[in-house]
C-alpha positions as CSV (number, residue, x, y, z in Angstrom):
1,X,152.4,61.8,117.3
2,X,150.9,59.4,115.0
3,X,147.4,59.6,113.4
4,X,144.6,57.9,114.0
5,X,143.7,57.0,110.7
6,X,145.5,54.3,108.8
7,X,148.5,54.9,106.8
8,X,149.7,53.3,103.8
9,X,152.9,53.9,101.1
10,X,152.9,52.7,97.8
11,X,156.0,51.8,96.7
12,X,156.7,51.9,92.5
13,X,160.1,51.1,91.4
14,X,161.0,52.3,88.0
15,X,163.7,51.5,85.6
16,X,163.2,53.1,81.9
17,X,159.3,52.5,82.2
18,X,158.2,56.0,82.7
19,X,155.3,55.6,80.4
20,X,153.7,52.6,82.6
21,X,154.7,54.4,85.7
22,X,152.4,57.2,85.1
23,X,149.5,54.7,83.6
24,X,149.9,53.0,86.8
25,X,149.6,56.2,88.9
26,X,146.7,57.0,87.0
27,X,145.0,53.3,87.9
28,X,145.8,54.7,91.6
29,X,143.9,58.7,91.7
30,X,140.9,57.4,92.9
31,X,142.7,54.7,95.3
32,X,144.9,56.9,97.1
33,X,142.6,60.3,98.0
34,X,145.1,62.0,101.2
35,X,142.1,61.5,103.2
36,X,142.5,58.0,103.1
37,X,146.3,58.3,104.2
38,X,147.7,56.4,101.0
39,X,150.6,57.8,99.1
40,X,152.7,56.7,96.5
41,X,156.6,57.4,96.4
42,X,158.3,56.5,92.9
43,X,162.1,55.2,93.0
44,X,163.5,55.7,89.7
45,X,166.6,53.0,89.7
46,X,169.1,55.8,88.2
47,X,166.9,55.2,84.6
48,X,169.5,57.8,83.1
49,X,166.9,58.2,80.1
50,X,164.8,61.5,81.5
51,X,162.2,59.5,83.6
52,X,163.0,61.3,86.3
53,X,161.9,64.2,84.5
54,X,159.1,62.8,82.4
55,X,157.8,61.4,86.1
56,X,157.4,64.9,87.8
57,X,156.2,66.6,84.9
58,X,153.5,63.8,85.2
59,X,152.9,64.3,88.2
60,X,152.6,67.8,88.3
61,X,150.6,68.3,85.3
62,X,147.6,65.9,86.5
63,X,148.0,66.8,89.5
64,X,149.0,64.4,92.0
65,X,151.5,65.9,93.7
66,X,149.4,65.7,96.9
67,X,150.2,62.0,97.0
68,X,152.4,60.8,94.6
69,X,156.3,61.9,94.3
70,X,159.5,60.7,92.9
71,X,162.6,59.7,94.6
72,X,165.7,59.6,92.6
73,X,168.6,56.7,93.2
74,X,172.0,56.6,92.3
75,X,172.1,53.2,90.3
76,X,169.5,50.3,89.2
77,X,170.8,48.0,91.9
78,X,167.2,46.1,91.5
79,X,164.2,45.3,92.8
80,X,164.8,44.9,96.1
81,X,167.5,48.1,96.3
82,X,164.6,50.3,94.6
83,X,162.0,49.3,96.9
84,X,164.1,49.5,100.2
85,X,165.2,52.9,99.6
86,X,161.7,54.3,99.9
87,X,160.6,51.7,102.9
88,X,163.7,52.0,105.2
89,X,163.5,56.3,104.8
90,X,159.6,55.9,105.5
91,X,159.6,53.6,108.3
92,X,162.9,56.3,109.7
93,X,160.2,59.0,110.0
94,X,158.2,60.3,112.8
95,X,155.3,58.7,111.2
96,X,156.5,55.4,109.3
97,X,153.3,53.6,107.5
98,X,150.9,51.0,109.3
99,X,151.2,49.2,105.4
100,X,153.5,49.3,102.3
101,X,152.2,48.3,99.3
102,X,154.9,46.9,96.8
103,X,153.6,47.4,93.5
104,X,155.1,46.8,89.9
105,X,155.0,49.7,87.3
106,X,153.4,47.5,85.0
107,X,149.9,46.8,86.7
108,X,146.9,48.8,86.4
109,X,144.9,48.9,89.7
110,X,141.2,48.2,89.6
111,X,138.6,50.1,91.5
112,X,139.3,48.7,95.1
113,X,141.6,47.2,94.7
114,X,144.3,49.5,97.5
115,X,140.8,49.6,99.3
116,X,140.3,45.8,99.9
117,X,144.2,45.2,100.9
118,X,144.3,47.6,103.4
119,X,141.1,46.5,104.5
120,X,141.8,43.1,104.5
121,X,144.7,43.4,106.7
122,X,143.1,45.4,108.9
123,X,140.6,43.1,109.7
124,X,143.3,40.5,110.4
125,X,146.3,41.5,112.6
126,X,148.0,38.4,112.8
127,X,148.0,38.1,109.1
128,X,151.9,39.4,107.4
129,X,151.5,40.1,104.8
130,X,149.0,39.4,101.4
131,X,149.2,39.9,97.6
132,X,146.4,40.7,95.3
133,X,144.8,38.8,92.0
134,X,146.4,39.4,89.4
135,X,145.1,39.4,85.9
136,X,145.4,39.8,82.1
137,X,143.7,42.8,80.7
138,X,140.6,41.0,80.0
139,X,140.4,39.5,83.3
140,X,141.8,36.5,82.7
141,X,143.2,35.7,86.6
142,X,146.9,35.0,86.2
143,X,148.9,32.7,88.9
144,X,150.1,34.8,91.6
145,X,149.8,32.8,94.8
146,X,152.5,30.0,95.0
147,X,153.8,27.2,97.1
148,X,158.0,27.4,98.0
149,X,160.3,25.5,95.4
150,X,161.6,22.2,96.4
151,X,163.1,19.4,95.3
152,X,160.2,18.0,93.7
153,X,158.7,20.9,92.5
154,X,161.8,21.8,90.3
155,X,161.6,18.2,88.8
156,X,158.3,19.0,87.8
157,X,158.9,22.2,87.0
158,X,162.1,20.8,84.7
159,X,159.6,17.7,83.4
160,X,156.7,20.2,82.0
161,X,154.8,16.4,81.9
162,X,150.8,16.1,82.9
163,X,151.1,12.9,84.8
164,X,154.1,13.9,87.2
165,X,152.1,16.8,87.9
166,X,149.1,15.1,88.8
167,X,151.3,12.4,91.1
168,X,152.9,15.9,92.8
169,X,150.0,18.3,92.6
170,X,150.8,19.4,96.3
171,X,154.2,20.1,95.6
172,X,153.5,22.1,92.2
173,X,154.9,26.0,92.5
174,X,151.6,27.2,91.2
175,X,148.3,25.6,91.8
176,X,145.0,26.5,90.6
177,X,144.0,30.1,91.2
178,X,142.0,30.2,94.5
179,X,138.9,32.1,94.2
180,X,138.2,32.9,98.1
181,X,140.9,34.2,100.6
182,X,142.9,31.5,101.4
183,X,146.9,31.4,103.0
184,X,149.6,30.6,101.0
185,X,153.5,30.4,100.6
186,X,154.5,33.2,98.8
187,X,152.4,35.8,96.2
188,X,153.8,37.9,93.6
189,X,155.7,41.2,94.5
190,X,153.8,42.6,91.5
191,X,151.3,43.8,94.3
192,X,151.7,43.0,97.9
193,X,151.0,44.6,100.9
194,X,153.2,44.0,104.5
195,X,152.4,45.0,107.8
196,X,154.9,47.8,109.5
197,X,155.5,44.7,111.9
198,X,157.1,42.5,110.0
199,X,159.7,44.7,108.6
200,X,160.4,45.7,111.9
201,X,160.5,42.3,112.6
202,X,162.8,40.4,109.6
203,X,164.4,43.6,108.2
204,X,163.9,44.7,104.5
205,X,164.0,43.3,101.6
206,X,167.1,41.3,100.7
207,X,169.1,43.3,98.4
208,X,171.4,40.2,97.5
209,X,168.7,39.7,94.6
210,X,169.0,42.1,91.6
211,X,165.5,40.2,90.9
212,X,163.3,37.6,90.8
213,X,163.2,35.5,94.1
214,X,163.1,38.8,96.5
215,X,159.6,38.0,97.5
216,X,160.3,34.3,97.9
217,X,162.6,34.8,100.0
218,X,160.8,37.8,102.5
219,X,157.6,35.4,102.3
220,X,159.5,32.7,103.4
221,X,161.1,34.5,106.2
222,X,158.1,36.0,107.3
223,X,156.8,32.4,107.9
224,X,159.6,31.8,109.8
225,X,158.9,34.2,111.9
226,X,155.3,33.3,112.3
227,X,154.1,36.1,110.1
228,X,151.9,34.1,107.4
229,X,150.6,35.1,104.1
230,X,147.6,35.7,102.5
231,X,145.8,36.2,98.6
232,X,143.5,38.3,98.5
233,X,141.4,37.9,95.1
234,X,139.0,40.8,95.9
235,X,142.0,42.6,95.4
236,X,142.5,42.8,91.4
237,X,145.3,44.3,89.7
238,X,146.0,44.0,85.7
239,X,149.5,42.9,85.4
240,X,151.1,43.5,81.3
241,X,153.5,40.5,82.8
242,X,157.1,41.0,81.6
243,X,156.9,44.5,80.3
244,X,158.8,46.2,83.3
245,X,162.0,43.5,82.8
246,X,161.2,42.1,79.6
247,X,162.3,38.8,81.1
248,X,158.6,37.1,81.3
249,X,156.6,38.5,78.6
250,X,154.4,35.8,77.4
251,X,153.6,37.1,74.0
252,X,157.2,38.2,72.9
253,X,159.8,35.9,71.6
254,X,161.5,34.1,74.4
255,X,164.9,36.0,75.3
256,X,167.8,34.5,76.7
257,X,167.0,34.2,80.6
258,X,169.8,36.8,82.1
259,X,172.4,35.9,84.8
260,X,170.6,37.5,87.2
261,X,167.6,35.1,87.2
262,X,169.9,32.5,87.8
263,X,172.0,34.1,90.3
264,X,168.9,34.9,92.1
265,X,167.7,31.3,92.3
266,X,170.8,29.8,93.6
267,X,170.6,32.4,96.5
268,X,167.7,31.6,97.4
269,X,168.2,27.5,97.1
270,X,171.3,28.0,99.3
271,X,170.0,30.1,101.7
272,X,166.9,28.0,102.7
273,X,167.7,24.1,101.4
274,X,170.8,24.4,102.0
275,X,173.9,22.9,99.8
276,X,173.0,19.3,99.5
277,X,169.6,19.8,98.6
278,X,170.3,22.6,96.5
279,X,172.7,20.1,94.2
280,X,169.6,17.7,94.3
281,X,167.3,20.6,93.3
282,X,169.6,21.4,90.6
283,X,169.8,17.7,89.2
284,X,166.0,17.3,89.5
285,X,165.6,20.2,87.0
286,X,168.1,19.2,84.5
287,X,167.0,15.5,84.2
288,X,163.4,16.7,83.9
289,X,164.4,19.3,81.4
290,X,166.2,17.3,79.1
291,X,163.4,14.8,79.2
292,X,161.2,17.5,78.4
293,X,163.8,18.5,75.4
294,X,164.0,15.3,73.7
295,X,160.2,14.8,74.4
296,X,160.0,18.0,72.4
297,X,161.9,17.3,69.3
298,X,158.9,14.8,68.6
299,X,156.5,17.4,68.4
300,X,155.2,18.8,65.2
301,X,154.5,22.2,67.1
302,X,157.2,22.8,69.8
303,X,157.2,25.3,72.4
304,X,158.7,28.1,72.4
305,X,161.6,28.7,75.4
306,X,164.3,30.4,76.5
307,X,167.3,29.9,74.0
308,X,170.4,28.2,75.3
309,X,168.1,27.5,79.2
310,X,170.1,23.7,80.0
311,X,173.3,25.1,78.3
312,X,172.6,28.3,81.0
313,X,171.7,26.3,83.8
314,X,174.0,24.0,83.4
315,X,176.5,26.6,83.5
316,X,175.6,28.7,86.0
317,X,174.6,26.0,88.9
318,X,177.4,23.3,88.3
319,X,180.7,24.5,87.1
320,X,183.2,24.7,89.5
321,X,184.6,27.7,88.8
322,X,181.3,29.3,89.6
323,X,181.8,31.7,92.2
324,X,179.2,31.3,95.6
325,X,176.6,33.6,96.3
């Protein structure tokens, strides 16, 4: 029998971050009371460097063990893979969640901010799924609530140029930060809260990303399936961006983007543009970043990027050896 109240799992998927794990459970004690019918489950993505360990000892020691525990996996087969493994043996049990809460271990919840998810979605039934505002320590809002990529978007995107992005301001990934509820495309899996329904629905997460572009992807086919998407700003969560995968980190020196990222764009081009206008997608970017490159050389204070990013895209989207995901 189910309970009356509303239920909700928080899903944290850690990989050699046990430190901002438990700083982020601690951002939850006051969220997640068992009265309220929130709990958080930990997947450690076979860390193999005692954050298993460190995790329950956490746990245990300030004590949360009422809500909060740990569930060990056999490898780090990503984002998606960590996540699922929680969701899938949740909504398997005699009383599988009305929400779950994807939430990165590298965000710090503010007061309310479980509180005004849940109760946003309550309030709305027809509404999917709905991602919070996220923001810099300070409160600087970061941009979390995005439009899909297209072919124009990349070529902006690739260009990095003021007056294409004026001419294509509807087609730009990431607008201005909205500042009242509003739908969008896709929000940031950093914190994001789906409806039982639409798993049930479109299935899980796709585990053919290792990450980045997971939550593109479910976003976009929970729109497909008439399940829309919502931002929720009331909703604010601190995100230290990049520290869980190192890959985004915006004060660090720019590190080679890894295969993954660009494996993970390619699956998601093909799988919803389809071949031809994935090629165009891919030319879009690499004429507007090369643009942008010898635009740069002019400058007496250039950028910072990515080392190696045409050479790396290049490679991984248009040689013919390439094998297709």
């Amino acid at each position: 029998m189910r309970r009356n109240d509303t239920s909700t799992l928080i899903v944290i998927v850690n990989y050699r971050t046990s430190e901002l794990t438990l700083d982020c459970l601690r951002s939850l004690e006051a969220e997640v009371a068992p009265a309220r019918g929130v709990r958080v489950v930990v997947t450690d993505n076979g860390s193999g460097d005692g954050s298993v360990g460190r995790l329950i000892v956490g746990i245990l020691r300030y004590g949360w063990s009422d809500w909060a525990s740990v569930q060990p996996l056999p490898r780090n087969g990503g984002f998606a893979y960590g996540n699922n493994a929680a969701i899938s043996r949740a909504l398997e049990s005699d009383e599988p969640p009305d929400f779950v809460i994807l939430l990165n271990p590298d965000t710090v919840a503010r007061p309310g901010s479980i509180r005004a998810l849940i109760e946003f979605m309550s309030a709305h039934p027809e509404i999917g799924l709905a991602g919070s505002r996220l923001e810099d320590p300070d409160g600087t809002p970061q941009r979390s609530a995005f439009r899909f990529p297209s072919i124009l978007s990349e070529l902006d995107g690739g260009m990095r140029l003021g007056v294409v992005s004026r001419l294509l301001a509807g087609r730009v990934i990431a607008p201005p930060v909205p500042v009242e509820p509003c739908e969008v495309d896709w929000v940031a899996g950093a914190s994001l809260i789906v409806r039982r329904e639409v798993f049930e629905q479109i299935g899980l997460l796709d585990e053919g990303y290792f990450m980045y572009f997971e939550e593109v992807d479910f976003c976009r086919r929970a729109r497909l399936a008439g399940r829309p998407c919502w931002y929720v700003p009331d909703s604010r969560v601190v995100h230290l961006v990049g520290q869980s995968s190192g890959v985004t980190d915006r004060k660090a020196v720019p590190r080679r983007r890894p295969a993954y990222w660009f494996e993970a764009r390619r699956r998601y081009f093909l799988s919803h543009l389809g071949r031809a206008r994935t090629v165009l997608a891919d030319l879009a970017w690499s004429a507007g970043y090369a643009s942008y490159l010898l635009r740069r050389r002019f400058r007496s204070t250039p950028e910072a990027e990515p080392p190696h990013l045409l050479r790396d895209f290049l490679r991984h989207n248009f040689l013919p050896t390439r094998a297709t995901r």
